[in-house]
N, C-alpha and C positions, 0 to 999 in steps of 0.2 A: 504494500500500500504506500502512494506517495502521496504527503499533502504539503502545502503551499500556502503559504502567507503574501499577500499584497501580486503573486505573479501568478498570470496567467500559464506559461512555460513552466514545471515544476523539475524536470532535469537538471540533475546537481552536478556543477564541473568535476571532475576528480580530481585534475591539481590545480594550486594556482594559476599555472601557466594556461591553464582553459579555460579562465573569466574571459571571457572577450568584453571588446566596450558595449557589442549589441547587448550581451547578455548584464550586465550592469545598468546598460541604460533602460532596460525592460525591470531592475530592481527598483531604479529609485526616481522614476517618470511619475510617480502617484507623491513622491514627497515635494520632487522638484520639478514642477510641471514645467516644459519648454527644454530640458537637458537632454543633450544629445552626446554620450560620451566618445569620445575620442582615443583616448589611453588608458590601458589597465597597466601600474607597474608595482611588483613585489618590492616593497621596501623596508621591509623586518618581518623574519621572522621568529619567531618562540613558541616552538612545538614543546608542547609538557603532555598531560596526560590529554589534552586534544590538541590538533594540527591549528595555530595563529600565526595570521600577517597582517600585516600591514600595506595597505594598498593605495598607492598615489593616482590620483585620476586627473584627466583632464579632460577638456570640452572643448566641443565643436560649436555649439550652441546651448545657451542657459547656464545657469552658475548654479553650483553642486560643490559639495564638500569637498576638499582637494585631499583628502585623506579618510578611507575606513577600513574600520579591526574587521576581519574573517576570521571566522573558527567552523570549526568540521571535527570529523570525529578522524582520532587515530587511529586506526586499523589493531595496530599492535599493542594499544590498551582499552578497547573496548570493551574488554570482558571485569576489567577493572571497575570501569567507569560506570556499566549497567549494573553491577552489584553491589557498588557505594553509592553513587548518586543517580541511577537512572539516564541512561542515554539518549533518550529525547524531552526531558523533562523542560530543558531550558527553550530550545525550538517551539517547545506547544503552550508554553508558560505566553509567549510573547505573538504566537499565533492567535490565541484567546484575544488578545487585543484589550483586556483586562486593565484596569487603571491602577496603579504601581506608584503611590504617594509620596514619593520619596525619590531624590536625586540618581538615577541609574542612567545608561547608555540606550539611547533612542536605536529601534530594531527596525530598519527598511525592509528586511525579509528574515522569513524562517521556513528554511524547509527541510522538510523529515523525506525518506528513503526508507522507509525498513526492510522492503525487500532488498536490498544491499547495505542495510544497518547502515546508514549514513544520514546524516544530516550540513546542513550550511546556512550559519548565520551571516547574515550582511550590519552592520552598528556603527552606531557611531563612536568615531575615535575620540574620545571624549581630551584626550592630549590637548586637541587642535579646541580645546576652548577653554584650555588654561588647568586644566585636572594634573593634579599630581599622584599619578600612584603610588601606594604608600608599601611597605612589608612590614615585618618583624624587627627589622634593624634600624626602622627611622620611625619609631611610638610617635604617636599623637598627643597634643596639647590636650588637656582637662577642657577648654572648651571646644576645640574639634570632634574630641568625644560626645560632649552633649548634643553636637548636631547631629550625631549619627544613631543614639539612643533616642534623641525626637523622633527624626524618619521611621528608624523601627517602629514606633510606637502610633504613629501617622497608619504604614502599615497593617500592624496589628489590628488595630481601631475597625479600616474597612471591613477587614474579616475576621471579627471577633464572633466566636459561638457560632448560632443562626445562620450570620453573613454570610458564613464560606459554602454550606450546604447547600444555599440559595444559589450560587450561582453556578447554572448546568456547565457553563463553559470553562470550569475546576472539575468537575467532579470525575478527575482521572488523575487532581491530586492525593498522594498517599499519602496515610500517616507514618511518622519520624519511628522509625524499627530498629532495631540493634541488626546492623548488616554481621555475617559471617565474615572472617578471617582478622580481626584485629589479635584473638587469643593464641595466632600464631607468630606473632612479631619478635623476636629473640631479644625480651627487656634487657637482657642485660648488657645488651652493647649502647643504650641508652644511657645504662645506669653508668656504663663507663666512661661513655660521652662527656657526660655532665657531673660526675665525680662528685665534690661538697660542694657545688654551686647550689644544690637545692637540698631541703630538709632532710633530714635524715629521714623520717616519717613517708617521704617519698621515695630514697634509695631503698627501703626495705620492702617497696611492694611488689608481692610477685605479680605475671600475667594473670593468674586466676584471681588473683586480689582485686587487681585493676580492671583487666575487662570482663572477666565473667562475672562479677560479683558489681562491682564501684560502676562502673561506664553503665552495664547491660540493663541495673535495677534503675539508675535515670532513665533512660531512655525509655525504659517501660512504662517510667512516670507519667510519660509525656502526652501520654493519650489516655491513659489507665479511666473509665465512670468514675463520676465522684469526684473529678477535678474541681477544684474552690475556682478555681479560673479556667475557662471552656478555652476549646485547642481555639487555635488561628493560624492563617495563612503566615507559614515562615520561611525566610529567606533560605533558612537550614546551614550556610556555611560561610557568615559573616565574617570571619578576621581580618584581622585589618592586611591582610595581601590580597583581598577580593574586594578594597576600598579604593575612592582616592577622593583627595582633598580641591576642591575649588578655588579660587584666588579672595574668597570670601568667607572662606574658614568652611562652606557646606560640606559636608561628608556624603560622598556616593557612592553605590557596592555596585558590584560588579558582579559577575559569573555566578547567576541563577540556577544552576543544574542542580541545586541538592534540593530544592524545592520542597516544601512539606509542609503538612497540615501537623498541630502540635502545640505542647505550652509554649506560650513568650518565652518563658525561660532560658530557652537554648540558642536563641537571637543575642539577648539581650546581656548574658554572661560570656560567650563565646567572643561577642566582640570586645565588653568591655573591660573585659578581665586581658585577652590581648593585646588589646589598642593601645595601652598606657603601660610606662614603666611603671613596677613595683614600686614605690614609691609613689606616685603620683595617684594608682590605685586605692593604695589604703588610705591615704588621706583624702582621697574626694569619692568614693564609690558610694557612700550612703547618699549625696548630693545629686550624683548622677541618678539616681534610683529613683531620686525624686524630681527631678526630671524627665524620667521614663512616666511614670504616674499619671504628672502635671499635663500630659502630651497625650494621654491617651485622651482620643476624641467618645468616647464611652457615655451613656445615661450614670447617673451614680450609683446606681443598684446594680453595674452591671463590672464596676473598677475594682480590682484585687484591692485589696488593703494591702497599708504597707508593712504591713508583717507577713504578708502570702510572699510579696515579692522579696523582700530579704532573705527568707529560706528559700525560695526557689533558685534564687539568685545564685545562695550559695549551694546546693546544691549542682547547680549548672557546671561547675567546676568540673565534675567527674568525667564531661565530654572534652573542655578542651586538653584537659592532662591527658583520657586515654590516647586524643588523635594526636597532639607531637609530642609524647614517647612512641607511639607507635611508628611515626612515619621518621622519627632522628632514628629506631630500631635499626630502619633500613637504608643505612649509610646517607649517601648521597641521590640515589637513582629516585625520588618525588622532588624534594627540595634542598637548598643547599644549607650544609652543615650551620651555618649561624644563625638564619632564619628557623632551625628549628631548635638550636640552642634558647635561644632567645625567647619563643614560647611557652618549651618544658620549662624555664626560667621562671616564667611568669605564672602559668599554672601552677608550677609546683609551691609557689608560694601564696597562694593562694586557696589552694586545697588547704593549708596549714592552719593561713590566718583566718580562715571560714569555718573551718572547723568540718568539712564539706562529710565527714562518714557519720559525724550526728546528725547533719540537714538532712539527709538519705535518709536517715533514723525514720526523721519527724515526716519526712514527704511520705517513704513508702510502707513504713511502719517495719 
């Protein structure tokens, strides 16, 4: 089955070299009416777990962005990709056509392939209007953070409870699952990694500690009847390396594909507990929390108290620590060595100062 966003032609190039300008200018004729492209040229790229470039254009007639991000699926980690985050979640997320309240990368097209399990997004290079992408090794300011736990909460708000179930053009979003393979990670070249950078409380957890037991019982949480706060539409893989900053301090995420329906919780911990140095964490996270609150657009009978959200908060911890020990586990081959130092860093300090195996306690009894 192939479907298609904004193009009538639904045929996905297979490499960059086979964007032609007809087929680009048949992308983005509905955004830029009057564009006639001229030139398709690769001008970066950064294949990770999906195939990204960067594409310079130009025109024959009509004015049209002189630069867009592509992404497609890797071949050679697909099988990755649809077991942690679903390999067309991002394409159909934006195919929906769905209103996304918060600062992200405008989508000229989405098209999915699954009979050749492939997909190709067309976006905007959000660079070319002054965005800075951010990682692990350049933290955000205390108020860069608050722009980005409003947005979450912006977010949230649309699809809180009710919301999401309402609309049929989601309802192929899933709920947030404990995926298979993190309880095979070899902790301990993590642990050696990171040596007494992090708590001792942390060197001593084995994998069955950490993800079968710590990571798996949140993640349960996250949907579990009975929630004091009903699932919503979540971004699912916030951190700040799927962020970038605006020249106005706005905070905008990037790379949709973990998509999930789920508590706020795992939005809202995942980034904020990343996004800032330790230090900057502990002394402003109950503020930012109240700023996540303050933002939520909610009836008042419908807003967690902020006692739901402090323990969920810290509970949330459990996911960012399992996923970078898990992925520092694995040397270099997902990300590079300091971005995940940097991380297990911050999570691990943070499980500490949270107290996050009591929050568990109290979440899942």
């Amino acid at each position: 089955m192939t479907t298609a966003a904004n193009r009538d032609d639904p045929v996905i190039p297979q490499g960059w070299g086979e964007i032609t300008p007809a087929w680009m200018t048949a992308v983005l004729m509905e955004h830029f009416p009057g564009v006639a492209v001229d030139g398709v040229r690769v001008v970066l790229r950064d294949d990770g777990t999906n195939r990204r470039a960067r594409l310079a254009l130009t025109y024959s007639a009509g004015a049209g962005p002189a630069t867009v991000f592509a992404k497609a699926v890797d071949p050679e980690h697909a099988d990755l990709v649809a077991l942690t985050s679903g390999l067309y979640h991002e394409p159909r997320l934006f195919s929906s056509k769905v209103s996304l309240p918060l600062d992200h990368p405008a989508v000229y097209t989405a098209v999915i392939d699954e009979d050749r399990r492939d997909f190709l997004m067309i976006m905007e290079d959000v660079v070319s209007r002054g965005a800075d992408p951010r990682d692990a090794t350049r933290p955000m300011t205390v108020e860069q953070v608050a722009s980005g736990v409003r947005g979450l909460a912006r977010l949230h708000s649309q699809y809180w409870g009710d919301r999401l179930p309402s609309r049929r053009e989601l309802d192929w979003v899933e709920p947030f699952i404990a995926f298979a393979g993190l309880e095979y990670a070899p902790l301990h070249i993590a642990h050696e990694r990171l040596g007494d950078s992090v708590p001792a409380e942390v060197r001593e957890l084995s994998g069955t500690d950490l993800f079968s037991d710590i990571w798996a019982r949140y993640i349960g949480s996250l949907t579990e009847s009975g929630l004091t706060s009903p699932p919503t539409l979540l971004h699912g893989d916030p951190h700040i390396g799927n962020t970038y900053v605006m020249p106005d301090d706005t905070v905008g995420f990037l790379d949709w594909q973990m998509v999930r329906r789920g508590n706020y919780s795992l939005d809202l911990g995942y980034f904020l507990q990343g996004a800032l140095t330790i230090d900057d964490r502990r002394r402003c996270e109950r503020e930012l929390l109240g700023e996540y609150r303050d933002a939520l657009r909610l009836p008042v009978a419908e807003l967690p108290t902020d006692e739901d959200i402090w323990l969920r908060y810290r509970a949330s911890v459990a996911h960012g620590l399992a996923i970078w020990m898990a992925t520092l586990s694995g040397g270099d081959a997902w990300q590079r060595a300091d971005i995940c130092l940097a991380f297990a860093q911050r999570y691990g300090a943070a499980f500490v100062d949270l107290d996050t195996r009591e929050a568990l306690e109290s979440v899942c009894g």
